[in-house]
ZAMARGU-4260 file (C-alpha; in steps of 0.2 Angstrom, whole numbers, plus 5000, padded with zeros to 4 digits):
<rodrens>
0) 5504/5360/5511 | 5492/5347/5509 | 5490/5338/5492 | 5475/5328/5493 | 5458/5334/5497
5) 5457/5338/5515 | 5445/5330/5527 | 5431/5339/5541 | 5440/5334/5558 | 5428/5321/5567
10) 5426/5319/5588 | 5437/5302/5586 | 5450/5312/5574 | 5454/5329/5588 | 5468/5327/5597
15) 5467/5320/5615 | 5472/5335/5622 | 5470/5354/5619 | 5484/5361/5605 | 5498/5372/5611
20) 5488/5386/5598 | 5498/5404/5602 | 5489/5411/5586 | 5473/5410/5577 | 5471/5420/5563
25) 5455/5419/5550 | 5448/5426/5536 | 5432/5438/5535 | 5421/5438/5524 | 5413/5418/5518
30) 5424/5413/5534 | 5422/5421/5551 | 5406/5431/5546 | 5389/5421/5544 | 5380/5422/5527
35) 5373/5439/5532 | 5391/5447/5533 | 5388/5449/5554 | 5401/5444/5567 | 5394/5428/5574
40) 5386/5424/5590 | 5397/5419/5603 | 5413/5429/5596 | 5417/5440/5613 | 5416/5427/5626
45) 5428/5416/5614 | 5439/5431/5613 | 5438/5436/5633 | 5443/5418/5632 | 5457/5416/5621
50) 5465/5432/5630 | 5465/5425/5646 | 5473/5407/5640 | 5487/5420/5631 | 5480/5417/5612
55) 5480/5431/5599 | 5464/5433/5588 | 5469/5441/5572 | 5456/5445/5557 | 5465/5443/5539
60) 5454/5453/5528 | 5455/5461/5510 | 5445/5474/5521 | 5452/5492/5525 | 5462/5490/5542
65) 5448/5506/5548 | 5434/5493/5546 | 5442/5481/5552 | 5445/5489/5570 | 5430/5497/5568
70) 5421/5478/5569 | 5432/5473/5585 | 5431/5489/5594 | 5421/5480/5607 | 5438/5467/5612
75) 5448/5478/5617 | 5465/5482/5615 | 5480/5472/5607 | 5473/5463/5594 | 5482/5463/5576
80) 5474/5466/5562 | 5481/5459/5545 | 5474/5471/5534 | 5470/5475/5514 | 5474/5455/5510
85) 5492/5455/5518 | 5499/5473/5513 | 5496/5483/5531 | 5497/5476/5547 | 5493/5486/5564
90) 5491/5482/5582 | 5483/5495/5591 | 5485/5511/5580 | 5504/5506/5579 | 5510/5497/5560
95) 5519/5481/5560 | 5522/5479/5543 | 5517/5485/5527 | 5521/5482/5508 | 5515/5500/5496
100) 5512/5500/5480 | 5521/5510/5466 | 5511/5525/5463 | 5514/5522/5446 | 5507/5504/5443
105) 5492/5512/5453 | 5489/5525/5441 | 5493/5511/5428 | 5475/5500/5434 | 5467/5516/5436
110) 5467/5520/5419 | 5464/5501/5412 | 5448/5504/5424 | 5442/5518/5412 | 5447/5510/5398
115) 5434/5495/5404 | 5421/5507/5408 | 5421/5517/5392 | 5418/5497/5384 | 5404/5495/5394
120) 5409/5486/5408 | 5403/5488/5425 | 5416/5492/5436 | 5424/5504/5449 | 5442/5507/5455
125) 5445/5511/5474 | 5463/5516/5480 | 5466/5512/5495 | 5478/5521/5504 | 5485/5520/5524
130) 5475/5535/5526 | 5460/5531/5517 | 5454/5523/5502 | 5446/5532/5486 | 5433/5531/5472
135) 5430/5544/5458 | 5414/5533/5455 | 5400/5542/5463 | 5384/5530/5460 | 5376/5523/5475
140) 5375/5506/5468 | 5396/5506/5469 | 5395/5513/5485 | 5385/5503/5494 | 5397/5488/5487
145) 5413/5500/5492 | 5405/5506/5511 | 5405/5487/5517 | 5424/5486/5517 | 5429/5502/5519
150) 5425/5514/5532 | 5438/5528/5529 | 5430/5531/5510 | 5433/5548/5501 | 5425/5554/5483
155) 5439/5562/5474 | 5437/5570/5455 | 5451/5561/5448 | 5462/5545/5458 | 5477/5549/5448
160) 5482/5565/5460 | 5478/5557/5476 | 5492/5561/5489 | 5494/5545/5500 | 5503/5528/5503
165) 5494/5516/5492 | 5492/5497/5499 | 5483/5489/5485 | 5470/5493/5470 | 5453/5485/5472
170) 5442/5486/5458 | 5422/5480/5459 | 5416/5472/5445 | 5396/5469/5445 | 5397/5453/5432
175) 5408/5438/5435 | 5427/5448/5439 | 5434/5434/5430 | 5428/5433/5416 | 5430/5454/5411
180) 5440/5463/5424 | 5453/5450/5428 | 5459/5447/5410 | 5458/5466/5406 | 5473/5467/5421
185) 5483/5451/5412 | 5499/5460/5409 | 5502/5465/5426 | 5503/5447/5431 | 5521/5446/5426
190) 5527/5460/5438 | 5514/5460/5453 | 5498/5451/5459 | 5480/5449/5452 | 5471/5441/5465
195) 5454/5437/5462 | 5444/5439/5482 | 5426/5434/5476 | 5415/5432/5463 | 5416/5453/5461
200) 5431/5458/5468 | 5448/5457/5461 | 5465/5465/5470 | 5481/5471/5463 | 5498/5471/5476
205) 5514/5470/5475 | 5520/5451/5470 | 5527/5451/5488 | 5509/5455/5496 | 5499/5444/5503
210) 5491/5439/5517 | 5504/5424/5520 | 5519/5431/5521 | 5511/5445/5532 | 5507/5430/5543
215) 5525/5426/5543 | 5532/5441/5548 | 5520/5441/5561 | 5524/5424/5569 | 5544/5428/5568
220) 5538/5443/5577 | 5530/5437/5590 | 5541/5418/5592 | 5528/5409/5586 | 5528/5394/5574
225) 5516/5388/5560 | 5512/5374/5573 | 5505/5386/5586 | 5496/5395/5572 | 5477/5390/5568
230) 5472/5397/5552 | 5455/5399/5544 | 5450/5403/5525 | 5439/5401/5511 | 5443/5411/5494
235) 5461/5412/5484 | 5468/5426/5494 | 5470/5414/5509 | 5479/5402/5501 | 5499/5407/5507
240) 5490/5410/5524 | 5485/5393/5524 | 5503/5388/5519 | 5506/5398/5535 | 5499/5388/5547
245) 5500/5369/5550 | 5482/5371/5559 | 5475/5376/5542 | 5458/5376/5538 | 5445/5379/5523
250) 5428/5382/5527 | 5417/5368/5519 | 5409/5383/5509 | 5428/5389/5505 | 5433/5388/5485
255) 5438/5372/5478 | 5458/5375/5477 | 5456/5381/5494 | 5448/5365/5498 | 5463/5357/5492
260) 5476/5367/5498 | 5471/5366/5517 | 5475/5352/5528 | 5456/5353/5535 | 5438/5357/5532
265) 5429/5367/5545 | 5412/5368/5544 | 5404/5382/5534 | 5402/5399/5539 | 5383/5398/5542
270) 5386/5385/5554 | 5398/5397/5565 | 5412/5385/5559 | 5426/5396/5566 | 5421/5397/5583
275) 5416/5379/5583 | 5432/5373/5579 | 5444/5386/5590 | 5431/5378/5602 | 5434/5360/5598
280) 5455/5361/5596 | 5455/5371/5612 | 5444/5363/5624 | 5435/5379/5627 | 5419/5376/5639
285) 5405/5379/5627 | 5388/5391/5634
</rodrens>
């Protein structure tokens, strides 16, 4: 893990020859999507690409593993998705690894979410399960949040007798997560995680869910090391992926901790920084 702010790679500063990469995971949303939320130009011939040199592509999202495959369905088979920051991961259909949360300590954020409601606050639950994820908020302005991460979405009267295997709790929060939401969730700190994803979001997982140690099993998996992994990020549920990866990089729009905590900068993901640097690191020919 790096200590000292990191440093945008430079022509003079990329190695001489292309790295022995095996892996290349990133982050979604403020990462590999541009500042519309749309898979960036150039994305399919990198990934016909990286396939044909042996290289997995692997999204790393807070995003429901539906959506996920649902975005990709146009590369093909075999590509792993690390799903719901950490806690699911599949590879065509199939489940690799997965971390559920008690069904108790869901129920437990459930009802703090009411409890933040009924204060006036503005914010919604959704459950998300391995089958689907759930609201009991029906207005269309927390839909339309809700529907960008999560294709397989049911309306249920009440989240507290939903039948499923729970990854995580999301709640969307439209003020500053931080300053309401967050501190409302405060005493489950001690027993799992509160992850703050963005300026709205905020996640709770089990303490041993995230999107690093998912990464982990994958690479003992698969025989691959942290120095064959390239990893890209740019919000606080990147940070143990980061860790993850020698190859680690924060967008230049990325958080400042997670400035801090990567090894590199990549340029921002308006500027298609992803592909620009899998491009670089690689040698890929460029169109």
């Amino acid at each position: 893990m790096s200590t000292t702010p990191s440093c945008l790679l430079t022509a003079s500063e990329l190695p001489g020859e292309p790295l022995d990469i095996r892996l290349v995971v990133t982050d979604m949303d403020g990462t590999l999507l541009d500042g519309g939320g749309r898979l960036p130009e150039g994305l399919w011939p990198l990934l016909a690409e990286l396939r044909r040199r042996d290289v997995l592509f692997s999204p790393a999202s807070g995003r429901q593993y539906a959506t996920l495959a649902r975005q990709f369905a146009e590369a093909g088979d075999g590509m792993v998705f690390v799903a719901e920051n950490g806690t699911y991961v599949v590879r065509d259909g199939v489940e690799l690894s997965s971390d559920p949360l008690d069904p108790t300590v869901a129920a437990r954020v459930v009802a703090t979410t009411r409890r933040l409601v009924a204060d006036g606050v503005d914010v919604g639950a959704v459950l998300c399960g391995k089958k689907s994820a759930y609201v009991e908020r029906t207005d269309e302005a927390f839909l339309t949040e809700v529907r960008r991460y999560y294709a397989l979405l049911r309306t249920v009267d009440d989240l507290t007798t939903v039948d499923d295997e729970f990854l995580k709790v999301a709640l969307y929060d439209f003020g500053p997560v931080a300053r309401t939401t967050a501190p409302a969730l405060e005493p489950l700190t001690s027993t799992h995680q509160v992850v703050v994803s963005s300026d709205h979001w905020v996640d709770i997982m089990n303490r041993t869910a995230n999107k690093g140690a998912a990464l982990r099993r994958l690479q003992s998996d698969l025989g691959i090391t942290p120095a064959q992994t390239l990893a890209f990020g740019d919000y606080h549920n990147d940070l143990e992926m980061l860790d993850a990866a020698e190859w680690s990089f924060a967008m230049t729009n990325a958080h400042p901790d997670v400035r801090r905590r990567a090894r590199y900068l990549a340029p921002p993901n308006t500027e298609n920084g992803v592909l620009r640097t899998i491009t670089r690191l690689l040698h890929l020919p460029t169109s």
